[in-house]
LODO-385055 format. One record per atom (N, C-alpha, C): chain; x, y, z. Coordinates in pm, whole numbers, m for minus. Each point is the difference from the previous one (the first is absolute). Layout:
<batis>
 pamar      x      y      z
     A      X      Y      Z
...
</batis>
This chain:
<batis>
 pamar      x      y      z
     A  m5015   m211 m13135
     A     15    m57    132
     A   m105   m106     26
     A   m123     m5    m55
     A    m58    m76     35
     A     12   m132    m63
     A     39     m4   m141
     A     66   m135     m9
     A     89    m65     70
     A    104     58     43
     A     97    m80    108
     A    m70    m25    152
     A    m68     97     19
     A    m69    m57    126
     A    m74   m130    m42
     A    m88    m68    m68
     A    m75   m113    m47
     A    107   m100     m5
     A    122     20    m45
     A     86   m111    m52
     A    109     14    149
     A    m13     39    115
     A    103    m13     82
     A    m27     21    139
     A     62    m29    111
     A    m54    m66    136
     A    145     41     50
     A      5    188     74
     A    133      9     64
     A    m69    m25    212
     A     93    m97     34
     A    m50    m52    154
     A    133     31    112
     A     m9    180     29
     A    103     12    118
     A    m23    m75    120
     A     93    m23     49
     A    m42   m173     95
     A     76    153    169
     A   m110    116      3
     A      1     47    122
     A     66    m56    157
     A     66     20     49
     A    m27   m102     88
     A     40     98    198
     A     20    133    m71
     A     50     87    119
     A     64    114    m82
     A     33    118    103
     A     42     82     16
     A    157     44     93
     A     70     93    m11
     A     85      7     71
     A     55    152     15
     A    m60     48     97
     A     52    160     m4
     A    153     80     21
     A     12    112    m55
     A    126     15    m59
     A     74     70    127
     A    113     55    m11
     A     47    118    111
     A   m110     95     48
     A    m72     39    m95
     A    m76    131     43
     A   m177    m64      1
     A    m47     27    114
     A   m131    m11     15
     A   m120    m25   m106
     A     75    100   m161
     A   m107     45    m96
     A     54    m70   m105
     A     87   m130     53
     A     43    m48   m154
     A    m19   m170     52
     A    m21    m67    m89
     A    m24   m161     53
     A     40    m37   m196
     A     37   m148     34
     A     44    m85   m167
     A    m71   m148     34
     A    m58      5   m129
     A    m80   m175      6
     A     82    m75   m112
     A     22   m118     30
     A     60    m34    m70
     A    m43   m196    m33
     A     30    m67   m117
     A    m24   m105    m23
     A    m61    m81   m128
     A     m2    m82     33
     A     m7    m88   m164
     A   m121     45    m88
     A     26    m22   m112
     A   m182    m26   m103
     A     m1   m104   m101
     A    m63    m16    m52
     A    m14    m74   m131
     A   m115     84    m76
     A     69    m55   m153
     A    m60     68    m94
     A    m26   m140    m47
     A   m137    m33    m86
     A    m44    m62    m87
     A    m81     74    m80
     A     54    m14   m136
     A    m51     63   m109
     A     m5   m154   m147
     A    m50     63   m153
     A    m50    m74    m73
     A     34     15    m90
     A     89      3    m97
     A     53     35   m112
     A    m63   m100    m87
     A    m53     71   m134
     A    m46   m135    m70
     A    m67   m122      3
     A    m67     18    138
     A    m30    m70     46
     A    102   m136     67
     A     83     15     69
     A     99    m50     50
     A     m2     48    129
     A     m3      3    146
     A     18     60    159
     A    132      4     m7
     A     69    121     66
     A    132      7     39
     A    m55     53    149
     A    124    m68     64
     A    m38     86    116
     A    179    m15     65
     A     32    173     12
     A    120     30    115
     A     m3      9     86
     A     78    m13    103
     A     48     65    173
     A     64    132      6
     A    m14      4     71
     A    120    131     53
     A    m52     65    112
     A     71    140     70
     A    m54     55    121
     A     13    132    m60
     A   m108     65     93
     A    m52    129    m27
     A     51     74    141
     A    m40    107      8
     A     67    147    122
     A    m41    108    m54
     A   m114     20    123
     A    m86     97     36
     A     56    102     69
     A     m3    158     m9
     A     74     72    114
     A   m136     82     57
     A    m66      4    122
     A    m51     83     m8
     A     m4    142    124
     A    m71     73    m40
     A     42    104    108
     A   m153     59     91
     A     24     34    102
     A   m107     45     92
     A    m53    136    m55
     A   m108     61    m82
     A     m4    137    m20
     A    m50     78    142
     A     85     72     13
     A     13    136    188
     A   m116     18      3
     A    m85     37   m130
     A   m153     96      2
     A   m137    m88     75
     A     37   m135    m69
     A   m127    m94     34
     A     32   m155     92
     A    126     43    m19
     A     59   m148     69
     A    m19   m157   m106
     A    m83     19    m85
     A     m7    m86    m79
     A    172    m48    m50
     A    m20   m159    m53
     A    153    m60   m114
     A    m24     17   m106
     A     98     65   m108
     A    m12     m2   m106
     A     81    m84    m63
     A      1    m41   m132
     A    104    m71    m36
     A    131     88    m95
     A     72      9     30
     A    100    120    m56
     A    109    m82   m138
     A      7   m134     75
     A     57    m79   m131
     A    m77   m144      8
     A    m58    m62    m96
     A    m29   m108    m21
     A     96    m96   m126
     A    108    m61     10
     A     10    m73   m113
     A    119   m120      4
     A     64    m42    m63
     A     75   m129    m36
     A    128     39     76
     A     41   m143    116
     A     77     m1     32
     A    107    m78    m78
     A    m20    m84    m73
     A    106    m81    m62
     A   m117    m52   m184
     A    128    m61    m62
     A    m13      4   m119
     A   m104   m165     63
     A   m109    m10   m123
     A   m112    m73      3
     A     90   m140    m38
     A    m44   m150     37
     A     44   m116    m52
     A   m151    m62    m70
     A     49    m75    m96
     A    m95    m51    m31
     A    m32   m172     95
     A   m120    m59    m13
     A     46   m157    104
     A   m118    m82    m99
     A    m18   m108      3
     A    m28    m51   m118
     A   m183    m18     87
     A    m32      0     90
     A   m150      0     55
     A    m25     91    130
     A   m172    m57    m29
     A    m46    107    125
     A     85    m93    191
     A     m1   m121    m45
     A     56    m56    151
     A    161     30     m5
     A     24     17    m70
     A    176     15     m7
     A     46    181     29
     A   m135    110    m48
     A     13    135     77
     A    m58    m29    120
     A    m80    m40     71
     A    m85     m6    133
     A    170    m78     73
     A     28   m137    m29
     A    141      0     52
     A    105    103    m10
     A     38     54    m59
     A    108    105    m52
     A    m46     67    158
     A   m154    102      6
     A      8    106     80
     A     21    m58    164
     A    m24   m118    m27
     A    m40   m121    173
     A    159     45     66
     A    118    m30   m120
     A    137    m42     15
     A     41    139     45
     A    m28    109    m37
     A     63    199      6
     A     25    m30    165
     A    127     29     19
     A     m3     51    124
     A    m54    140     66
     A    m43     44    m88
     A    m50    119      9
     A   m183     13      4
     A    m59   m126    m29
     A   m157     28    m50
     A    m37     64    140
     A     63    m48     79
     A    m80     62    180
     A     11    135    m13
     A    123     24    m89
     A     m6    196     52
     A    128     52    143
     A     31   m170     73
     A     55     26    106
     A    161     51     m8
     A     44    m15    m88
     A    149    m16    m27
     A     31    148   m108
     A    111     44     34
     A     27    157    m79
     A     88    m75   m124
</batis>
């Protein structure tokens, strides 16, 4: 693991929350980019991620119950062409289901 951490840069682009039917459940949702280094070469994908998390009764604290990939990753040929990609998501606000 620690080689891929050195060679890669994952950036969830956070941007809100949105709570569910029930008090103890809320979903985050929204873009990231990955830039990583193969061979010395940068790749870097898009895609969106979805967080589920839940209120634990005992402490009131959020936990995160699911963290992971909402859609299959694209690749985009630079770092200004993912920073555009996430600008364009109708979704980066978080506001829209």
């Amino acid at each position: 693991m620690r080689g891929l951490a050195a060679r890669a840069e994952l950036r969830p682009q956070r941007r809100g929350a949105r709570p569910g039917g029930l008090r103890a459940i809320a979903l985050s949702r929204g873009p990231w980019i990955l830039q990583s280094s193969r061979e010395g070469a940068p790749t870097i994908s898009v895609g969106f991620y979805r967080s589920i998390w839940v209120r634990d009764a005992k402490d009131g604290v959020w936990r995160v119950l699911y963290d992971g990939p909402a859609s299959t990753p694209q690749k985009v040929a630079d770092r200004a062409a993912a920073e555009k990609w996430v600008v364009e998501q109708p979704m980066a606000d978080c506001s829209q289901s």
